[in-house]
CHARMM-style PDB file with segment names, atoms N, HN, CA, C and O in Angstrom:
ATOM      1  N   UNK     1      83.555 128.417 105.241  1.00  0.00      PROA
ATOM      2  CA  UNK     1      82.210 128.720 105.677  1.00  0.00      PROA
ATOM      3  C   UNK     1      82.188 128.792 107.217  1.00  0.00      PROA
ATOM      4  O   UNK     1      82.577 127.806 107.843  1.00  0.00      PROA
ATOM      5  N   UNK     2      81.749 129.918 107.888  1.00  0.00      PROA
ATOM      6  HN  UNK     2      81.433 130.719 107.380  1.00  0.00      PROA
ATOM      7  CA  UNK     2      81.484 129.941 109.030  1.00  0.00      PROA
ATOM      8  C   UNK     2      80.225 129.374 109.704  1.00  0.00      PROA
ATOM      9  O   UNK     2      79.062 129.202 109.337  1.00  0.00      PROA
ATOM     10  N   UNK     3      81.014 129.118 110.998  1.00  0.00      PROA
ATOM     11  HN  UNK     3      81.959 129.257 111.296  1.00  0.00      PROA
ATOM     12  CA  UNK     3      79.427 128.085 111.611  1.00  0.00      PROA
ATOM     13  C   UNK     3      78.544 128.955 112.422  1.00  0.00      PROA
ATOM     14  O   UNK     3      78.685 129.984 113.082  1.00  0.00      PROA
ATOM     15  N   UNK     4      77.458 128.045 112.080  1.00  0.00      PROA
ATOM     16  HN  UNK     4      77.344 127.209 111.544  1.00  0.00      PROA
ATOM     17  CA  UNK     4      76.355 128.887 112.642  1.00  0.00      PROA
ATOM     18  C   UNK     4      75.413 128.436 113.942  1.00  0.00      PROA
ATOM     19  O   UNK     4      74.455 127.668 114.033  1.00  0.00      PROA
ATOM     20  N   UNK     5      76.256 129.418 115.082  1.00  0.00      PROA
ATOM     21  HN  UNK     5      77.034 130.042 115.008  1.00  0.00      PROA
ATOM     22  CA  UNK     5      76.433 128.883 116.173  1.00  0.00      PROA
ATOM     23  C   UNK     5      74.629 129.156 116.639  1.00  0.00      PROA
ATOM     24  O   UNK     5      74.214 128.162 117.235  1.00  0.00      PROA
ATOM     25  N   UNK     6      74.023 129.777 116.552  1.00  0.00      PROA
ATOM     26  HN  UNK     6      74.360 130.584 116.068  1.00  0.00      PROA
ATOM     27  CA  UNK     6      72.346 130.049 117.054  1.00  0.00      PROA
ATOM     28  C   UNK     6      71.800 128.946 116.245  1.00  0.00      PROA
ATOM     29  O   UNK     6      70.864 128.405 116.834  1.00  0.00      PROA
ATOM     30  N   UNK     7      72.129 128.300 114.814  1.00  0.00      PROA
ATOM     31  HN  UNK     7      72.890 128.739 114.336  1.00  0.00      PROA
ATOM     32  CA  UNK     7      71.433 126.900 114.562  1.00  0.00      PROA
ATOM     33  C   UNK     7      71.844 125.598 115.512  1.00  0.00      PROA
ATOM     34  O   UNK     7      71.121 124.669 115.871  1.00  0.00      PROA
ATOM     35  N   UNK     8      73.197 125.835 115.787  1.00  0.00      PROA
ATOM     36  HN  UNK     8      73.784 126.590 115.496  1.00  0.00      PROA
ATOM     37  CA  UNK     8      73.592 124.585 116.266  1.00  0.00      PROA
ATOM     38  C   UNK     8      72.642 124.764 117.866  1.00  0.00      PROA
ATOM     39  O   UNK     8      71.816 124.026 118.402  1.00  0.00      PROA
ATOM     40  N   UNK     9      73.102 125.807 118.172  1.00  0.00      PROA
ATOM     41  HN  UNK     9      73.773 126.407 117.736  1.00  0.00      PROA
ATOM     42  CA  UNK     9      72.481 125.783 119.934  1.00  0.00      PROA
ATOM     43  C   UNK     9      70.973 125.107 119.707  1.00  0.00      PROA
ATOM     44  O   UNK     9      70.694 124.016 120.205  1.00  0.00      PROA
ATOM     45  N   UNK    10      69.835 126.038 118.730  1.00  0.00      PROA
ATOM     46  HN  UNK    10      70.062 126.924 118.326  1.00  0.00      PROA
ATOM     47  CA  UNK    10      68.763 125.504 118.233  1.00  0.00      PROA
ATOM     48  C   UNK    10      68.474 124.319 118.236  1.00  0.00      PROA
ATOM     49  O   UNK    10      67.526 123.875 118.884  1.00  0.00      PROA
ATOM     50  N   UNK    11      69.553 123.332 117.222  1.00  0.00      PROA
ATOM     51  HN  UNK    11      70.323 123.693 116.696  1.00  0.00      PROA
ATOM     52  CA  UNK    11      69.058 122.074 116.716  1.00  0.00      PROA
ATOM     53  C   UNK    11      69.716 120.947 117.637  1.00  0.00      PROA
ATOM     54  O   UNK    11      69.328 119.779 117.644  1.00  0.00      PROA
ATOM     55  N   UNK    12      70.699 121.419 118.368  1.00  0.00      PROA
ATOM     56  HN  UNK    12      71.013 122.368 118.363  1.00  0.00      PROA
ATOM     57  CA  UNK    12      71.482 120.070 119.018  1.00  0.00      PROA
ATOM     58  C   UNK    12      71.827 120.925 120.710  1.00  0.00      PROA
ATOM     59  O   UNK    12      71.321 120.347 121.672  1.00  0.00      PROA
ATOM     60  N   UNK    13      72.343 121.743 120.903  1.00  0.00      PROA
ATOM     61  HN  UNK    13      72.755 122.212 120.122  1.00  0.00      PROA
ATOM     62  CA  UNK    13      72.930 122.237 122.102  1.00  0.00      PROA
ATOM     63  C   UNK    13      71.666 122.505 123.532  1.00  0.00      PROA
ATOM     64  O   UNK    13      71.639 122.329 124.750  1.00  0.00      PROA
ATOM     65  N   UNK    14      70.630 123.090 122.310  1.00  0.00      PROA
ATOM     66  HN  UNK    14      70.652 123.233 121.321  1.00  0.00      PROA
ATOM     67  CA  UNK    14      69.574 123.763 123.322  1.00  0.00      PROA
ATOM     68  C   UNK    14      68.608 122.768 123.073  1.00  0.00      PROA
ATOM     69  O   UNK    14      67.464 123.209 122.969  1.00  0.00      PROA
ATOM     70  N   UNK    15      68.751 121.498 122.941  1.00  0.00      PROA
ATOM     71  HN  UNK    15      69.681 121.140 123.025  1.00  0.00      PROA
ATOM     72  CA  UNK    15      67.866 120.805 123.492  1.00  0.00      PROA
ATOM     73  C   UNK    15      67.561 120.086 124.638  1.00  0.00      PROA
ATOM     74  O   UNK    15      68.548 119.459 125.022  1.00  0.00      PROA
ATOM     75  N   UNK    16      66.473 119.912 125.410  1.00  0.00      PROA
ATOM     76  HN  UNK    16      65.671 120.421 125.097  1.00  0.00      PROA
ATOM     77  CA  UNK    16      66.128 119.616 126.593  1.00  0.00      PROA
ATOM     78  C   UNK    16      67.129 118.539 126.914  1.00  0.00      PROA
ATOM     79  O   UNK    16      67.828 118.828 127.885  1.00  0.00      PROA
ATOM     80  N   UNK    17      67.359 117.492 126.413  1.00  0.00      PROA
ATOM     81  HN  UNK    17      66.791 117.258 125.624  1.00  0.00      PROA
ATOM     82  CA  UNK    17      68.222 116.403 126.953  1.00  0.00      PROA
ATOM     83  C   UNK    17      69.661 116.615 126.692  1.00  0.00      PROA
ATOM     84  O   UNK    17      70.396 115.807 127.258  1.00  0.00      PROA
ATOM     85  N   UNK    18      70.277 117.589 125.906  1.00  0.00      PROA
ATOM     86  HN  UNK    18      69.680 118.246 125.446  1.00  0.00      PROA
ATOM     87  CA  UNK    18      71.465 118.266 125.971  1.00  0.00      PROA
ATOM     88  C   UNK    18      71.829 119.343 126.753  1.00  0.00      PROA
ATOM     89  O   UNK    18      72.960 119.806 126.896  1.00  0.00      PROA
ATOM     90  N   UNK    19      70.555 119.795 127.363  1.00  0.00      PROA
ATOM     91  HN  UNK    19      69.636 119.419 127.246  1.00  0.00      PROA
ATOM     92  CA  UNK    19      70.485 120.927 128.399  1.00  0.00      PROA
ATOM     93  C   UNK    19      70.767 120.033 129.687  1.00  0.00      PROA
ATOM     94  O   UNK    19      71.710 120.362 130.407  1.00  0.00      PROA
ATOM     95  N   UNK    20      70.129 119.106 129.959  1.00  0.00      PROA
ATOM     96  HN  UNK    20      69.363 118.839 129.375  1.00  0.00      PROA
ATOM     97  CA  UNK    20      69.827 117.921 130.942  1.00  0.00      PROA
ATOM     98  C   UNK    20      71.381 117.550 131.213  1.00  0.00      PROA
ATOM     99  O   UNK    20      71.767 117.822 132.350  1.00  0.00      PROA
ATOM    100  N   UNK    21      72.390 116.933 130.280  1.00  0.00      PROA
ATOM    101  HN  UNK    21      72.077 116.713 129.356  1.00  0.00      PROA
ATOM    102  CA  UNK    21      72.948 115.899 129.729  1.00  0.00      PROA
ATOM    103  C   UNK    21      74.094 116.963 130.555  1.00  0.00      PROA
ATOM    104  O   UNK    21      74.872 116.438 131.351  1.00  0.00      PROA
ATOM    105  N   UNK    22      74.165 118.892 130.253  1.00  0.00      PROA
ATOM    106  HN  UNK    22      73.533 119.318 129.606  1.00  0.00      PROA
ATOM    107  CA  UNK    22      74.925 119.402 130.415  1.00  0.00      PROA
ATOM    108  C   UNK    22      75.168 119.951 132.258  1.00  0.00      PROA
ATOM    109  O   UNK    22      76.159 120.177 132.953  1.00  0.00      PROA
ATOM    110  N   UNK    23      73.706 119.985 132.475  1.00  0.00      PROA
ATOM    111  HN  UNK    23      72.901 119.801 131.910  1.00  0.00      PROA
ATOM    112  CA  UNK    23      73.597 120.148 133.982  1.00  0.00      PROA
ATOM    113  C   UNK    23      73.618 119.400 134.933  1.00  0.00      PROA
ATOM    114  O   UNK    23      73.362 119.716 136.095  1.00  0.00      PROA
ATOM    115  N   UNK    24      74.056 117.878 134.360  1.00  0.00      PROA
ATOM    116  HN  UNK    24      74.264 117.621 133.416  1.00  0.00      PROA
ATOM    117  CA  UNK    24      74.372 116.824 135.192  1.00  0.00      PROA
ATOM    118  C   UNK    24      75.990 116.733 134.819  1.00  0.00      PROA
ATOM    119  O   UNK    24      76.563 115.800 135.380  1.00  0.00      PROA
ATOM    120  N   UNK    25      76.904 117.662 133.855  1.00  0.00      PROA
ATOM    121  HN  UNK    25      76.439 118.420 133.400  1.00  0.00      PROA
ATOM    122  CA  UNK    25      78.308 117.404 134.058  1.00  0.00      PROA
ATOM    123  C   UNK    25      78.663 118.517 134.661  1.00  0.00      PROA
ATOM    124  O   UNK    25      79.868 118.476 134.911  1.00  0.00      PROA
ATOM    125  N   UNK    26      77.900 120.017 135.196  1.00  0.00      PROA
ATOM    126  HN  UNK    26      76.922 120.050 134.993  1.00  0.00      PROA
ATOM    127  CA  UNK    26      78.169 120.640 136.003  1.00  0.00      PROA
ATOM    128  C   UNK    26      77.642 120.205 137.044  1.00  0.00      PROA
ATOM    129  O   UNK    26      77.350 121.175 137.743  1.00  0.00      PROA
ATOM    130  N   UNK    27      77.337 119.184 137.566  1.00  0.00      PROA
ATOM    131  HN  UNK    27      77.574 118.396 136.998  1.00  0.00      PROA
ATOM    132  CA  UNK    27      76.906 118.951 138.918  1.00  0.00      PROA
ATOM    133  C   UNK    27      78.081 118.455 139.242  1.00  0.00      PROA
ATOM    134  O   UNK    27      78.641 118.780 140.289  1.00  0.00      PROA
ATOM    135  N   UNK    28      78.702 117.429 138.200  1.00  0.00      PROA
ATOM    136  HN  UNK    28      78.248 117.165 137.349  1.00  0.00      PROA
ATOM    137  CA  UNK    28      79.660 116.709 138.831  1.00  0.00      PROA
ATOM    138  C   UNK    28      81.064 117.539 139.169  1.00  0.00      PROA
ATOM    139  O   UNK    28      81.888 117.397 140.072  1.00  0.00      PROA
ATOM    140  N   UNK    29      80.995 118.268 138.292  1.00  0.00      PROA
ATOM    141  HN  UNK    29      80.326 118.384 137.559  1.00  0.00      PROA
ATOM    142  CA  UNK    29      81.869 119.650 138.404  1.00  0.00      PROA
ATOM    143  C   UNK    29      82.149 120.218 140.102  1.00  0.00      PROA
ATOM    144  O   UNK    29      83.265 120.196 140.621  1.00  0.00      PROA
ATOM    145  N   UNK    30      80.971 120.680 140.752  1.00  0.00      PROA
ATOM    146  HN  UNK    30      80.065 120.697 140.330  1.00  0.00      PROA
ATOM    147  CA  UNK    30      80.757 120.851 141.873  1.00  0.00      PROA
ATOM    148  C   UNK    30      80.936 119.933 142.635  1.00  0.00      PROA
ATOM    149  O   UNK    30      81.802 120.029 143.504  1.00  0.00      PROA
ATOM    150  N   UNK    31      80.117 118.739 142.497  1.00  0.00      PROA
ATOM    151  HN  UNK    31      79.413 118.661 141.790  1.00  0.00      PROA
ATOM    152  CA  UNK    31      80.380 117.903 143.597  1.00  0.00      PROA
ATOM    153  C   UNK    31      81.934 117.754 143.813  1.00  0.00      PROA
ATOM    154  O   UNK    31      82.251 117.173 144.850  1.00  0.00      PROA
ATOM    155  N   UNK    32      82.722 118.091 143.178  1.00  0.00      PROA
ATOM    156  HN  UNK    32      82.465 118.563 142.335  1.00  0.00      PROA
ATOM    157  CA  UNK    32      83.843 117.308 142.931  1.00  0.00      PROA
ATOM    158  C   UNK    32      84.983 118.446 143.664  1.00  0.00      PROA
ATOM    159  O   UNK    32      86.163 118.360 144.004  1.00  0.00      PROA
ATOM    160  N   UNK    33      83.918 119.563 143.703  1.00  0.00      PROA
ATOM    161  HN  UNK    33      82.959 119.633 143.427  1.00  0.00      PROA
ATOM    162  CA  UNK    33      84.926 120.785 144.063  1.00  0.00      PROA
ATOM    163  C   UNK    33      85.962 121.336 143.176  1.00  0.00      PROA
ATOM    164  O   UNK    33      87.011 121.883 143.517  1.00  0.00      PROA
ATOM    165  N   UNK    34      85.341 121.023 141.502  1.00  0.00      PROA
ATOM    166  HN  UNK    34      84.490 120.579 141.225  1.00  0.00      PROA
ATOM    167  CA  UNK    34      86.816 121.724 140.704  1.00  0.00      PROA
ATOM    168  C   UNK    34      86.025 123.393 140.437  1.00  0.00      PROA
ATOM    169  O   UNK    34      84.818 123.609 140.332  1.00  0.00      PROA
ATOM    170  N   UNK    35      87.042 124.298 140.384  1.00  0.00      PROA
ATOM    171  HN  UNK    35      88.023 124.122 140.469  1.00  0.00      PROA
ATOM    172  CA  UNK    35      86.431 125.483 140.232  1.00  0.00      PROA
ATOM    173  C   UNK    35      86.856 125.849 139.045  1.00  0.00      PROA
ATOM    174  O   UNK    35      87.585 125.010 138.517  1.00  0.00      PROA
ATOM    175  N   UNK    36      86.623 126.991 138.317  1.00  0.00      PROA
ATOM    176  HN  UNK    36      86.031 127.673 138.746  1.00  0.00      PROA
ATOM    177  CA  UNK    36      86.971 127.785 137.113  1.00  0.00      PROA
ATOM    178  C   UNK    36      88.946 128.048 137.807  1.00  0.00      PROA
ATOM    179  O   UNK    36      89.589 128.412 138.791  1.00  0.00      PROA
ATOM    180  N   UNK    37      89.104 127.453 136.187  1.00  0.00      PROA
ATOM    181  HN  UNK    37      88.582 127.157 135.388  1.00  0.00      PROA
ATOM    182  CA  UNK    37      90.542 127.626 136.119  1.00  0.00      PROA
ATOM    183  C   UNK    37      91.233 126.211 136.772  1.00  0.00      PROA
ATOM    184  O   UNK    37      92.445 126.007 136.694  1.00  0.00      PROA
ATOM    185  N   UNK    38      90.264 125.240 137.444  1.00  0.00      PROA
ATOM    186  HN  UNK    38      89.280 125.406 137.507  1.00  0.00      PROA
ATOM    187  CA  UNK    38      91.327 124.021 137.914  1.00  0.00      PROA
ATOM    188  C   UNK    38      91.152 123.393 136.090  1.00  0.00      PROA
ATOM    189  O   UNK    38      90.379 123.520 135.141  1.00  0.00      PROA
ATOM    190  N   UNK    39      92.542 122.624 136.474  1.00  0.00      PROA
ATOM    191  HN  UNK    39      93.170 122.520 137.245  1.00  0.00      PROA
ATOM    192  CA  UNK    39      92.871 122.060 135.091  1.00  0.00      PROA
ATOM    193  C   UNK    39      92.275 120.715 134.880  1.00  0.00      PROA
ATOM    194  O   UNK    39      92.119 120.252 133.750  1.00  0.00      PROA
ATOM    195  N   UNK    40      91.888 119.990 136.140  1.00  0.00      PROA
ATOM    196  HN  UNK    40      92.014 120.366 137.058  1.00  0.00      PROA
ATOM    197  CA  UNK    40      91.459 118.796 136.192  1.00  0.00      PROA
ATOM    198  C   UNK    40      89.993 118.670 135.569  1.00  0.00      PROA
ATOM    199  O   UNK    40      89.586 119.830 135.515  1.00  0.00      PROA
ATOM    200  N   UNK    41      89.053 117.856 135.096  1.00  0.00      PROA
ATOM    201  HN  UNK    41      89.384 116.914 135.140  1.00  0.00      PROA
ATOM    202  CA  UNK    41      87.881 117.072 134.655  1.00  0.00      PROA
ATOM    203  C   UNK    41      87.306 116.217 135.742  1.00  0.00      PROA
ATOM    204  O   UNK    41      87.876 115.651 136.675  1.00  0.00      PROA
ATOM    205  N   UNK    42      86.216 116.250 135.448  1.00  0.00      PROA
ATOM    206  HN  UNK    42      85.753 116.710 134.689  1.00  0.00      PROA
ATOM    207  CA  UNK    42      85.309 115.314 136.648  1.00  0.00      PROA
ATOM    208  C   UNK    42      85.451 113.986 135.513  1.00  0.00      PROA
ATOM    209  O   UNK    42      85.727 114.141 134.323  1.00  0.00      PROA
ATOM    210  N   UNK    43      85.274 113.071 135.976  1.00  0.00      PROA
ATOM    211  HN  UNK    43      85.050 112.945 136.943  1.00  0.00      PROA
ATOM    212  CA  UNK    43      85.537 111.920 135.597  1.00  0.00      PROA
ATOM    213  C   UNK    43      84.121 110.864 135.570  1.00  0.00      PROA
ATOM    214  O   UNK    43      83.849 110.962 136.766  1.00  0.00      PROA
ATOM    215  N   UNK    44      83.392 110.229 135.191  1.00  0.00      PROA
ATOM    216  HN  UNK    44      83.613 110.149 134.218  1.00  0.00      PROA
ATOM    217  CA  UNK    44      82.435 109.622 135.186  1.00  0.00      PROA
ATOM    218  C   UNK    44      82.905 108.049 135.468  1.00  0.00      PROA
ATOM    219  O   UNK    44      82.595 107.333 134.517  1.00  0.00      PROA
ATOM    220  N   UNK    45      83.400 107.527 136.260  1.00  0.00      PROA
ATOM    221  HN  UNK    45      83.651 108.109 137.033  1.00  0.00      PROA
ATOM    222  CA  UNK    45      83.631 106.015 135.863  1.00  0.00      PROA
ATOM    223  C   UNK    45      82.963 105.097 135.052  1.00  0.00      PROA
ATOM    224  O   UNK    45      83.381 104.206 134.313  1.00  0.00      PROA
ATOM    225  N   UNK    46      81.842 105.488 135.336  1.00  0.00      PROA
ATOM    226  HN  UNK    46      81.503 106.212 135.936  1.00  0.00      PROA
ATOM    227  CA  UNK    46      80.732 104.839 134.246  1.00  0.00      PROA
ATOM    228  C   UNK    46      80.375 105.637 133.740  1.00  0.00      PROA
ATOM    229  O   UNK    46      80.033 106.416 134.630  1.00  0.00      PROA
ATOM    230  N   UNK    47      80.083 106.284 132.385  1.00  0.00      PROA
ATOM    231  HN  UNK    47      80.360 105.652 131.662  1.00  0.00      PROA
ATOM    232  CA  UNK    47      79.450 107.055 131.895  1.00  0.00      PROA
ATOM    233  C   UNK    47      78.187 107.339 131.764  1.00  0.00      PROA
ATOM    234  O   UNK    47      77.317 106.483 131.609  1.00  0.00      PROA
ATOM    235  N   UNK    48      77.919 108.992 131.836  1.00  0.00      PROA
ATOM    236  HN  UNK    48      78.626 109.688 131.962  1.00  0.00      PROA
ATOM    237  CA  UNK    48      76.467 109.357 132.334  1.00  0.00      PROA
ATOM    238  C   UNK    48      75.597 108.544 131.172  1.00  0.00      PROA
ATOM    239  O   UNK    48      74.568 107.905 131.395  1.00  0.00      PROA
ATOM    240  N   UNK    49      76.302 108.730 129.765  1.00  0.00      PROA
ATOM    241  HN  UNK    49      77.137 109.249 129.584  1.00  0.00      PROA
ATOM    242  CA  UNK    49      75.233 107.291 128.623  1.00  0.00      PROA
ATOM    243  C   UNK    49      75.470 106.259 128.492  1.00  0.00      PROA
ATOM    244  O   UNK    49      75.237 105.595 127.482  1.00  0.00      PROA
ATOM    245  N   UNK    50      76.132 105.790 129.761  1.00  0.00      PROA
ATOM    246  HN  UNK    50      76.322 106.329 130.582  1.00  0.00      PROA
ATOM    247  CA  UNK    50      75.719 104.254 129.701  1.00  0.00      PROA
ATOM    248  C   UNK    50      74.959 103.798 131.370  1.00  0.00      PROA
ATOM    249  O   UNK    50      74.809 102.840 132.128  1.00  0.00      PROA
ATOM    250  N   UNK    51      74.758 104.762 131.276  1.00  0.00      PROA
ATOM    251  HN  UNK    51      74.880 105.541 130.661  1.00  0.00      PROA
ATOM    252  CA  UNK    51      73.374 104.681 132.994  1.00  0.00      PROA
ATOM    253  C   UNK    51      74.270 105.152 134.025  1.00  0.00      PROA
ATOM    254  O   UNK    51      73.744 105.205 135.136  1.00  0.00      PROA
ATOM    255  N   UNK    52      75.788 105.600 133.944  1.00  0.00      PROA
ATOM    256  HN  UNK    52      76.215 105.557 133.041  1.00  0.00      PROA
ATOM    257  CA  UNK    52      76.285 106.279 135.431  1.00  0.00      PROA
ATOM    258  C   UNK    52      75.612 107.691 135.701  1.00  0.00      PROA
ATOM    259  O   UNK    52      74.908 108.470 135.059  1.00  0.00      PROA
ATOM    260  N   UNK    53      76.310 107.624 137.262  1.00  0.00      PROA
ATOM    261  HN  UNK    53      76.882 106.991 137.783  1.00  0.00      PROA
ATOM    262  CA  UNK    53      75.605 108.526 137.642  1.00  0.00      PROA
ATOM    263  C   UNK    53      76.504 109.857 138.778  1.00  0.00      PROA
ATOM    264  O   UNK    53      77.711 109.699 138.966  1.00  0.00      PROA
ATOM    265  N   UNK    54      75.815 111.011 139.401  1.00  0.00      PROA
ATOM    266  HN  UNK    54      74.835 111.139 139.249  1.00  0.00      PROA
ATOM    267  CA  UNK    54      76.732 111.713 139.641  1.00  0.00      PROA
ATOM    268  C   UNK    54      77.417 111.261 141.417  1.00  0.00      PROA
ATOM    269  O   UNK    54      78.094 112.008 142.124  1.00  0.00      PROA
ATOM    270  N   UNK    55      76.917 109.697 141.787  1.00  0.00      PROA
ATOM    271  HN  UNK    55      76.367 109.090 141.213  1.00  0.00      PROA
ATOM    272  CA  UNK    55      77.429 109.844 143.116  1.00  0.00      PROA
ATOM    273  C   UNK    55      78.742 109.473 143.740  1.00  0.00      PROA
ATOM    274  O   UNK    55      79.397 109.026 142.799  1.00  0.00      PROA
ATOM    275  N   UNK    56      79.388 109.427 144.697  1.00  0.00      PROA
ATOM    276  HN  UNK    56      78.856 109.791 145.462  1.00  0.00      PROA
ATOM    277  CA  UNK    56      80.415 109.651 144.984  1.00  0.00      PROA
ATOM    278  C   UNK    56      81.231 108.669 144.059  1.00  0.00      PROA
ATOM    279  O   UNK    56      81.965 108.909 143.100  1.00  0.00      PROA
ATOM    280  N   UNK    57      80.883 107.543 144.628  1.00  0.00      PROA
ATOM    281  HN  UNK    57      80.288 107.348 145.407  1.00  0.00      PROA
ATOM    282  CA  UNK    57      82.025 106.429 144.178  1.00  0.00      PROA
ATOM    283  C   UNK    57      82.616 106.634 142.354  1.00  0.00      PROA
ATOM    284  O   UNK    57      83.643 106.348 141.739  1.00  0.00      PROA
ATOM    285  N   UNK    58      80.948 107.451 141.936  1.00  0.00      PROA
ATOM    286  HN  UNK    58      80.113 107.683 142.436  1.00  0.00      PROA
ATOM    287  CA  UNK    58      81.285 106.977 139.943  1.00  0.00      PROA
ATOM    288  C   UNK    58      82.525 108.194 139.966  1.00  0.00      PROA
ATOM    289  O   UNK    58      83.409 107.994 139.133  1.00  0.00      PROA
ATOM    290  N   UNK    59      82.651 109.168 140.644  1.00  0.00      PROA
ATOM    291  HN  UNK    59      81.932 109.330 141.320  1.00  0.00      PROA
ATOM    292  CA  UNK    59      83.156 110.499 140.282  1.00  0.00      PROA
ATOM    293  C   UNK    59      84.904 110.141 140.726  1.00  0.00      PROA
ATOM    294  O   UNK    59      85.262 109.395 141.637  1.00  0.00      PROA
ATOM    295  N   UNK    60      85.757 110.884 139.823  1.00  0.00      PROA
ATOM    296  HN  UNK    60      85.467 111.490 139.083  1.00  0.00      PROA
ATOM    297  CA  UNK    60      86.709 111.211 140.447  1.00  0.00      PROA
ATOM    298  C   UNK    60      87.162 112.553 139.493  1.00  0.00      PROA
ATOM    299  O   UNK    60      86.494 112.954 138.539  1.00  0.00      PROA
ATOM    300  N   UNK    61      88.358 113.120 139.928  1.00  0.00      PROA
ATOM    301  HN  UNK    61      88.900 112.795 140.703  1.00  0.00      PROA
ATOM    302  CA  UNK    61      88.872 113.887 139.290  1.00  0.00      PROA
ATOM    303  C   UNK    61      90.369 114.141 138.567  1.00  0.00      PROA
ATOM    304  O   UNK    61      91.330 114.468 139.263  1.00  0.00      PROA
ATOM    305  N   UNK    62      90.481 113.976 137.210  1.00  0.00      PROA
ATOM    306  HN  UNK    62      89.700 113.711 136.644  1.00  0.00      PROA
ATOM    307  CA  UNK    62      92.032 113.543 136.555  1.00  0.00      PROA
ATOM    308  C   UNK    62      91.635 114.873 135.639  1.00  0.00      PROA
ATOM    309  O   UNK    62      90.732 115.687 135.447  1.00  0.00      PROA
ATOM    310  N   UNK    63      93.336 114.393 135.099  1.00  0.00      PROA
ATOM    311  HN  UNK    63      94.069 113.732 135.255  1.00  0.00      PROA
ATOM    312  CA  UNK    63      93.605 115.433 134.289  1.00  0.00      PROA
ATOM    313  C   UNK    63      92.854 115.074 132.690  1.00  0.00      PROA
ATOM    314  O   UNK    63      92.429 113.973 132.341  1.00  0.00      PROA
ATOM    315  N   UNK    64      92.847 116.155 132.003  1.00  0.00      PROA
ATOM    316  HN  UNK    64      93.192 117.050 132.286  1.00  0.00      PROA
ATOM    317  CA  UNK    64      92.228 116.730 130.693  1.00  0.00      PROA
ATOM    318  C   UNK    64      92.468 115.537 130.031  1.00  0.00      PROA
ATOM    319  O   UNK    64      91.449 114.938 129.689  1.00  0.00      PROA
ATOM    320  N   UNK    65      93.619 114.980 129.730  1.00  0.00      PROA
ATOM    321  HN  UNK    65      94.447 115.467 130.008  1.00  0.00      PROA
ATOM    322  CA  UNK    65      94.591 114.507 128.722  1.00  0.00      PROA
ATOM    323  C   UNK    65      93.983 112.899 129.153  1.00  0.00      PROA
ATOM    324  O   UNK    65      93.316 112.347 128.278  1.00  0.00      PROA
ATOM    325  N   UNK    66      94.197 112.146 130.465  1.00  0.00      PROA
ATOM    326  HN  UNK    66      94.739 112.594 131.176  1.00  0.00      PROA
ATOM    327  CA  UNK    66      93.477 111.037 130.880  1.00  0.00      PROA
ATOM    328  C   UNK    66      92.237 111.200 130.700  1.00  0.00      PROA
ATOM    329  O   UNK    66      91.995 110.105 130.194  1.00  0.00      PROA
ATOM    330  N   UNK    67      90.798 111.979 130.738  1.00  0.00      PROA
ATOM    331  HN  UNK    67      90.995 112.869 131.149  1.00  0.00      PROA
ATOM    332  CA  UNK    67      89.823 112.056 130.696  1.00  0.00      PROA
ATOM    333  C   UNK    67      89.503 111.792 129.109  1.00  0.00      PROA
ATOM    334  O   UNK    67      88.444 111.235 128.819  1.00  0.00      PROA
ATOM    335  N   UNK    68      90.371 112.171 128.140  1.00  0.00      PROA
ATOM    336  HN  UNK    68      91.231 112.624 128.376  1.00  0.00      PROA
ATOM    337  CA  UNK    68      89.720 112.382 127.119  1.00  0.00      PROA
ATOM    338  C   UNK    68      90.015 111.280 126.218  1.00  0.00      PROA
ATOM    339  O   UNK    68      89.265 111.048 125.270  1.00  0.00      PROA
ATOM    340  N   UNK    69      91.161 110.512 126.470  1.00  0.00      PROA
ATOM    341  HN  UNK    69      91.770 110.701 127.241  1.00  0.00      PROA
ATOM    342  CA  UNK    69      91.605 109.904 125.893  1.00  0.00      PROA
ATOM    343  C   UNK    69      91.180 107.732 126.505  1.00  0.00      PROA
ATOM    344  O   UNK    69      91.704 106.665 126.184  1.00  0.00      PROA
ATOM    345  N   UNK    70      90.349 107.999 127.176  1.00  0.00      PROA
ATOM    346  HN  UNK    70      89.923 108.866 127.437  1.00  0.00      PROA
ATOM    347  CA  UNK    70      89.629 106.787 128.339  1.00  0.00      PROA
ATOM    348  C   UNK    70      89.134 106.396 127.139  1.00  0.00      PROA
ATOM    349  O   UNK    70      90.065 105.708 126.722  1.00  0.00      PROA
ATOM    350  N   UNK    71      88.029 106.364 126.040  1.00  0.00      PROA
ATOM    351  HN  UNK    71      87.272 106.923 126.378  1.00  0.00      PROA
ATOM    352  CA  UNK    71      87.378 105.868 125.373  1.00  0.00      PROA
ATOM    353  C   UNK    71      87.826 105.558 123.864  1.00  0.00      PROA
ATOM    354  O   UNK    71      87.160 105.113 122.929  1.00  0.00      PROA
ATOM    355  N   UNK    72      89.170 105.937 123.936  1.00  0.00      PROA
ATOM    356  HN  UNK    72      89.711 106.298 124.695  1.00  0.00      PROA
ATOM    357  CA  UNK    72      89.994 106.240 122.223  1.00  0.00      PROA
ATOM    358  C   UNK    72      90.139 104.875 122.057  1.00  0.00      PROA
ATOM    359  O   UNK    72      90.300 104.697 120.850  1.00  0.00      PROA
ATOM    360  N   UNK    73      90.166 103.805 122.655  1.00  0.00      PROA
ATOM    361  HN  UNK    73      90.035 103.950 123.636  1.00  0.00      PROA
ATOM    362  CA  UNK    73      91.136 102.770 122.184  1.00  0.00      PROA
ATOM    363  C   UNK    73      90.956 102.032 122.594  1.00  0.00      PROA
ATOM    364  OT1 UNK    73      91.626 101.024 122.371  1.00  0.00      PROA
TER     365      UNK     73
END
């Protein structure tokens, strides 16, 4: 079964606090100076849902593989 990407945007993607949620991890994006095509992730030290935020100190920038794997275990 194929997914149905205009419900999902609808019911979960295009909502205001997922819209919100998404324009505060492209901020950090910028602040951080990674551009299209760097391989690195902005990094949240504290995470934006657990009250972090986008300023200098919370931010850094690591690779894909460290970023994703911070909360596994």
């Amino acid at each position: 079964m194929a997914r149905d990407y205009k419900k999902e945007y609808a019911q979960y993607h295009g909502t205001p606090a997922q819209r919100h949620n998404r324009s505060r991890r492209n901020a950090a994006r910028r602040a951080l100076g990674l551009g299209v095509g760097d391989s690195r992730e902005a990094d949240h030290k504290k995470p934006l849902s657990k009250g972090g935020g986008n300023g200098k100190k919370n931010l850094r920038a690591v690779s894909r593989t460290t970023n994703r794997k911070k909360y596994n275990g």
